[in-house]
C-alpha positions as CSV (number, residue, x, y, z in Angstrom):
1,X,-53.7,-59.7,-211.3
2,X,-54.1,-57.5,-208.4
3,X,-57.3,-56.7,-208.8
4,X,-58.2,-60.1,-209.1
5,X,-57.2,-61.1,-205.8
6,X,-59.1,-58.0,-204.3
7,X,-62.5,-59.3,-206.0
8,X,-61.9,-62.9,-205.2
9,X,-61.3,-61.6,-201.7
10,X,-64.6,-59.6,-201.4
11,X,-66.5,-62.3,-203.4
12,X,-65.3,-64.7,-200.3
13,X,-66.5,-61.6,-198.1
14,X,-69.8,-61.8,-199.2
15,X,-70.5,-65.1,-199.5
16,X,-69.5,-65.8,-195.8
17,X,-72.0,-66.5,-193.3
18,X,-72.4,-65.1,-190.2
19,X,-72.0,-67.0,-187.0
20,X,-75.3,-68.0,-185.4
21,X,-75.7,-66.8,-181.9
22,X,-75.2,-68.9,-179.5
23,X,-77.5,-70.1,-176.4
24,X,-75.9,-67.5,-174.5
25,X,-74.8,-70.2,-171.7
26,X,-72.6,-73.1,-171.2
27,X,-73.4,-76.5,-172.5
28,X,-74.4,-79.3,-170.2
29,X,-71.5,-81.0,-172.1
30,X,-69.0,-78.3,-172.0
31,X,-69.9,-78.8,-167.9
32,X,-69.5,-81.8,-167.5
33,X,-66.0,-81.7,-169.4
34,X,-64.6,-78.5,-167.3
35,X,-65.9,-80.5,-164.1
36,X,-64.3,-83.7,-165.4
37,X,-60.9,-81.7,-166.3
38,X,-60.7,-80.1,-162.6
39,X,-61.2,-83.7,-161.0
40,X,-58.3,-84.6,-163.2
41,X,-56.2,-81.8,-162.5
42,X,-57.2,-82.6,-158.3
43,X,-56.2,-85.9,-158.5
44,X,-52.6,-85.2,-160.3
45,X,-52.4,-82.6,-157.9
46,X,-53.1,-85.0,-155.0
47,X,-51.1,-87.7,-156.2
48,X,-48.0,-85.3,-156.8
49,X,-48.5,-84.0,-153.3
50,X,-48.7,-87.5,-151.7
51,X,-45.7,-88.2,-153.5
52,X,-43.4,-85.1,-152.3
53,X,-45.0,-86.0,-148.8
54,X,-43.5,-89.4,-148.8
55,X,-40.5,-88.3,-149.8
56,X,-40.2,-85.9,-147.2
57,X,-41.4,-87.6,-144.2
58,X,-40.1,-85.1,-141.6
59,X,-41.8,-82.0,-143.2
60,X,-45.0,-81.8,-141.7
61,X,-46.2,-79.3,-143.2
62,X,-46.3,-81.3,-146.8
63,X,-48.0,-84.4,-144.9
64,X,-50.7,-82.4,-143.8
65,X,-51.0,-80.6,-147.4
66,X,-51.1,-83.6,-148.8
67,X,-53.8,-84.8,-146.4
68,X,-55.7,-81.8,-146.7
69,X,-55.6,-82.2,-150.4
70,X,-56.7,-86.1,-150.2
71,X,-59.6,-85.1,-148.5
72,X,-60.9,-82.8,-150.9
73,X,-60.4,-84.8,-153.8
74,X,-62.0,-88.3,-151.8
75,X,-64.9,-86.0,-151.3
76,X,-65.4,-85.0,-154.5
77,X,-65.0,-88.4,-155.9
78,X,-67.8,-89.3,-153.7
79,X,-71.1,-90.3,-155.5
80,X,-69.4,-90.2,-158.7
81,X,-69.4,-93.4,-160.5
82,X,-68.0,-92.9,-163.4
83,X,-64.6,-92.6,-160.9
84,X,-65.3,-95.7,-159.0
85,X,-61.7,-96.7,-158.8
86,X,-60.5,-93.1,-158.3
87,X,-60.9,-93.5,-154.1
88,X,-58.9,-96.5,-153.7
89,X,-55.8,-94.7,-156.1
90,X,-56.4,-91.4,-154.2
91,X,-56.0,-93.9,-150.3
92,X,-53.2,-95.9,-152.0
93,X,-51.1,-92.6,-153.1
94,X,-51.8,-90.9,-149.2
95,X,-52.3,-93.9,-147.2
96,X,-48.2,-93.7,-145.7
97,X,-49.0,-89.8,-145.4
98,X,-52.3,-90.6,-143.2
99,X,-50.4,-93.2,-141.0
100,X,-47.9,-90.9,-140.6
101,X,-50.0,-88.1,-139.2
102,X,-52.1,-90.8,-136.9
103,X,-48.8,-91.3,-135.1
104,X,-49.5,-87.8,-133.4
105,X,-52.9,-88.5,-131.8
106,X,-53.3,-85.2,-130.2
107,X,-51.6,-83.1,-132.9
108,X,-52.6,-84.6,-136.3
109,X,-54.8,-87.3,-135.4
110,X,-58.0,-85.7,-137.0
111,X,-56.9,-85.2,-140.2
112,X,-55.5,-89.0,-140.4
113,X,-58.7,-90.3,-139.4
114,X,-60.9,-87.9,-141.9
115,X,-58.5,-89.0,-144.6
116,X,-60.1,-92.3,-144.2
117,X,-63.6,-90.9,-143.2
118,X,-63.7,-89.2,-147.0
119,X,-62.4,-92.9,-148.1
120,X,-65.8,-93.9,-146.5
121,X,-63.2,-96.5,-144.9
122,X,-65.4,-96.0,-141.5
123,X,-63.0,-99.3,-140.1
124,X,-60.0,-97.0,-140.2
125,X,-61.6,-94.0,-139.5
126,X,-63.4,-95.3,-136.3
127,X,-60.1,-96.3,-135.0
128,X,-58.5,-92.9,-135.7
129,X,-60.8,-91.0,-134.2
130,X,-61.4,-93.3,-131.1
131,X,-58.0,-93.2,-130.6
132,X,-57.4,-89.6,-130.8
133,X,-60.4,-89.3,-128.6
134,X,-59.1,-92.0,-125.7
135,X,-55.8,-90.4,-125.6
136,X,-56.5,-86.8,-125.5
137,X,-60.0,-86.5,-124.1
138,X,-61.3,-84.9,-127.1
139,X,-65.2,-85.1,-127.1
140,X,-65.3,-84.3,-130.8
141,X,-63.6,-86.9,-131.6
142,X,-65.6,-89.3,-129.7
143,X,-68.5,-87.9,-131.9
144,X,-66.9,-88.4,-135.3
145,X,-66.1,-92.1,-134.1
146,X,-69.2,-92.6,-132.7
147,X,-70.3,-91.5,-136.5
148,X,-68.3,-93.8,-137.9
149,X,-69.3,-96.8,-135.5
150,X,-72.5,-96.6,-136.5
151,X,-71.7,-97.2,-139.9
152,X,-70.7,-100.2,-138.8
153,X,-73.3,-100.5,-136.9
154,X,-71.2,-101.1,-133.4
155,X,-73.0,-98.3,-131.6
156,X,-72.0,-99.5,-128.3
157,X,-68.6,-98.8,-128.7
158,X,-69.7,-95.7,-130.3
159,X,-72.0,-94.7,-127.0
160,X,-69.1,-95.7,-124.6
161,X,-66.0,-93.3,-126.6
162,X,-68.7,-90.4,-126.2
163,X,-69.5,-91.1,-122.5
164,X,-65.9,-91.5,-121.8
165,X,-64.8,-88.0,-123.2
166,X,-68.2,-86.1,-121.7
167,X,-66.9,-85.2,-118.2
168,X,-64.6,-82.0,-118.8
169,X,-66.0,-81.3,-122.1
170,X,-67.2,-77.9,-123.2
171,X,-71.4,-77.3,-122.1
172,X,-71.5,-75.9,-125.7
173,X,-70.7,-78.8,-127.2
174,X,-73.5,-81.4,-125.1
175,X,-76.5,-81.0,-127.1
176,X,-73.7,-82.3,-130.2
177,X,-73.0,-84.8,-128.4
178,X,-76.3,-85.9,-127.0
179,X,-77.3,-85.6,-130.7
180,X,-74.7,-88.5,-132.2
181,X,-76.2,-90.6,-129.0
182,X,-80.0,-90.2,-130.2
183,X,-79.4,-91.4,-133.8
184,X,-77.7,-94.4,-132.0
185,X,-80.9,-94.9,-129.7
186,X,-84.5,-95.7,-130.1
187,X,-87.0,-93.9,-127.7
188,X,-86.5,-97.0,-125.7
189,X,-82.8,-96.7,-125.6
190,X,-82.3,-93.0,-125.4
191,X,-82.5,-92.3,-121.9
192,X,-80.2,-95.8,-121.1
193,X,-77.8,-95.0,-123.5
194,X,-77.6,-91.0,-121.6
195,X,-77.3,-92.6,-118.3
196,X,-73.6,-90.9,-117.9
197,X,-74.9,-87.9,-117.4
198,X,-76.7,-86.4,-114.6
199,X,-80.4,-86.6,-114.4
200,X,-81.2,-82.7,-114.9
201,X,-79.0,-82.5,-118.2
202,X,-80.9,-85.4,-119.5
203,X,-84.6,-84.0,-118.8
204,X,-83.2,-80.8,-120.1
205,X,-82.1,-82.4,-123.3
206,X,-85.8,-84.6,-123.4
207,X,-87.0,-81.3,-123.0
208,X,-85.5,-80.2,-126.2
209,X,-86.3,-83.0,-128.4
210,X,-90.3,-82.3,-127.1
211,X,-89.6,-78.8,-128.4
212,X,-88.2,-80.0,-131.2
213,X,-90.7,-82.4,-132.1
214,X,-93.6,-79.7,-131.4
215,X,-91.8,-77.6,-133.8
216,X,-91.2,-80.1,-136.6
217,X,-95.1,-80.7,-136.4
218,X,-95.5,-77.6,-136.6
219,X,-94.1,-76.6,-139.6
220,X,-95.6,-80.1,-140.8
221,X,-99.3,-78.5,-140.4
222,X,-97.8,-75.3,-142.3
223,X,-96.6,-76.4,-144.6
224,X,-99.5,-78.4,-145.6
225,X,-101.9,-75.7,-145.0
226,X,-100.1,-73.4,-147.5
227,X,-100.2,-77.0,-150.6
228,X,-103.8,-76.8,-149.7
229,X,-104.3,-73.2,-150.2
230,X,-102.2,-73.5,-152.9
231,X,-104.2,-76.3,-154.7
232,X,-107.5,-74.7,-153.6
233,X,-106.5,-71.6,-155.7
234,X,-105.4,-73.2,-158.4
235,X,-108.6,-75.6,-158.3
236,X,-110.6,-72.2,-158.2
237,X,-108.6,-70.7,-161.0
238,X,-109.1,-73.4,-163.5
239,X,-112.9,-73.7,-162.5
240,X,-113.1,-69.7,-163.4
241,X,-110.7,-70.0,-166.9
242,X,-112.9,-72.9,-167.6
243,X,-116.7,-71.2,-167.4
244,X,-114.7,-67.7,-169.3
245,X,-114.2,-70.0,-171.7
246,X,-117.6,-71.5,-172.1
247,X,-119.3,-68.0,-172.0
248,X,-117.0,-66.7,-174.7
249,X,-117.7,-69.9,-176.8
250,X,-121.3,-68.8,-177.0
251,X,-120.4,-64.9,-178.0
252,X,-120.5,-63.3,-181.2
253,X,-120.2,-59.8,-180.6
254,X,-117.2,-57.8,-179.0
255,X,-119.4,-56.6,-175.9
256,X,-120.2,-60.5,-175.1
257,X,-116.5,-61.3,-175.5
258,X,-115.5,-58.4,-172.8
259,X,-118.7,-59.3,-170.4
260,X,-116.8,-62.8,-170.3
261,X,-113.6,-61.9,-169.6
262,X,-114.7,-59.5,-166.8
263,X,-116.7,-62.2,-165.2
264,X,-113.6,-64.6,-165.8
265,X,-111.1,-61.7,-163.8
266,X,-113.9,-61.4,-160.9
267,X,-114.0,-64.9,-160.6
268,X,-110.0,-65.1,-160.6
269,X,-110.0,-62.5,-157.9
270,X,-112.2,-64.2,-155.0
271,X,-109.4,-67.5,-155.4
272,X,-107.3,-65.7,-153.4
C-alpha cells in the first residue's frame, strides 16, 4: 500500500506541468486594480480623518491633517471619471473641517481655501483666498484667487486683490504676480490692467515678455529645423533602401548582391 502511494505520487510528479513564464511585468489590469485599491484605501483614510477632526474641533493639528489629507485625495480624484461622485463625498466628509480652518485667515486660511480649490469649487475657493489675502496682505494669496477668479471668469476682481497686496510684497515674487495679471489681459489690456505699478517695473516686465517671446520663436524655428532634418534623412534613407533593393533584384551572383549593398551603405551615409 505504501508503495502505491509513492508511485501514484511520482506519476502526479510527472504529469504536472510547468508554469509558463510570465510577461515579466505587471498587467495593465493588475494596475489599474492596485491604483483603484489605493484610491480606496485614501478615501477611507480621508473620510476617517475628517471624521476624528470633527469630533475634535479644538485639535488643530487633526483639522489640518484632515485637510491636508482631503486635498490629496480631491486631487487624485481629479480627471477620473469612473469616481465622479467621489469629490462631492470627499467635500461633504471635510467641508466643517475646511470652515473651521477658514476662521484663521492668516494662520490656516490657505489650506481651507485649497481644500475647495482641489474641489474645483473656484466660488469657495476665490473667497478663501481673497480673504486671506485682504486681511493679511498676502500677495500669494491674491494670486491663487486671482486664479480662481478667472475661472469664473471675474478677472476684475481678480486684477484688483493682486494690485491691492503688491505694495510691500517680496520683488521676488512680481514677475508671479505680473504673470496671473497677463493671462487675465489681452495685449490691449496688459499694460491697463499693470497700471498699479510704477512705470519702470512695467517696461521691465514688457521687456521680459519680448525676451520671452524671442525665445519661444526661437526654439519654434529649432525645433522645426531639426523635424525637417529629421524627415529629410529619413526621405533620403528610404530613397537609398529603395534603389539597394532594385539593384539586388536584378543580381544573381554573390559579387552583384555585395556591389548593392555597398552602394546601398554609401548612399545611407551621405543622409546624414
Amino acid at each position: 500500500m505504501k508503495w502505491t502511494a509513492v508511485a501514484l505520487a511520482l506519476n502526479a510528479c510527472a504529469l504536472a506541468q510547468p508554469v509558463p513564464p510570465g510577461p515579466g511585468e505587471v498587467s495593465q489590469s493588475s494596475r489599474e486594480r492596485l491604483g483603484q485599491q489605493r484610491k480606496e484605501s485614501l478615501l477611507d483614510t480621508t473620510r476617517r480623518a475628517c471624521e476624528w477632526a470633527n469630533q475634535h474641533r479644538d485639535d488643530l493639528r487633526a483639522q489640518r491633517k484632515a485637510a491636508e489629507l482631503a486635498r490629496t485625495a480631491l486631487d487624485s480624484l481629479s480627471g477620473d471619471r469612473q469616481a465622479a461622485a467621489a469629490p462631492s463625498n470627499v467635500l461633504g466628509w471635510c467641508r466643517p473641517v475646511a470652515e473651521r480652518l477658514s476662521a484663521d485667515p492668516c494662520g490656516t486660511g490657505v489650506e481651507a481655501a485649497a481644500v475647495f480649490r482641489s474641489a474645483a469649487d473656484h466660488e469657495e475657493a476665490a473667497r478663501g483666498f481673497a480673504q486671506v489675502a485682504r486681511e493679511c496682505r498676502n500677495s500669494e494669496a491674491a494670486v491663487d484667487g486671482l486664479y480662481e477668479l478667472h475661472q469664473l471668469l471675474r478677472c476684475q476682481e481678480g486684477i484688483a486683490l493682486v494690485a491691492a497686496a503688491w505694495a510691500g510684497s517680496p520683488q521676488e515674487s512680481w514677475v508671479h504676480q505680473f504673470d496671473a495679471i497677463s493671462r487675465c489681459s489681452d495685449s490691449v489690456t496688459l499694460r491697463r490692467n499693470l497700471s498699479f505699478v510704477p512705470e519702470e517695473v512695467r517696461e521691465d516686465y514688457f521687456a521680459l515678455l519680448e525676451r520671452r517671446r524671442q525665445q519661444a520663436e526661437r526654439e519654434a524655428r529649432e525645433a522645426a529645423a531639426r523635424e525637417a532634418a529629421r524627415a529629410r534623412q529619413s526621405a533620403c534613407e528610404s530613397d537609398c533602401f529603395q534603389f539597394s533593393s532594385q539593384c539586388r533584384s536584378s543580381c544573381t551572383t554573390s559579387p552583384c548582391y555585395s556591389n548593392c549593398d555597398a552602394m546601398g551603405s554609401a548612399c545611407r551615409s551621405g543622409c546624414h
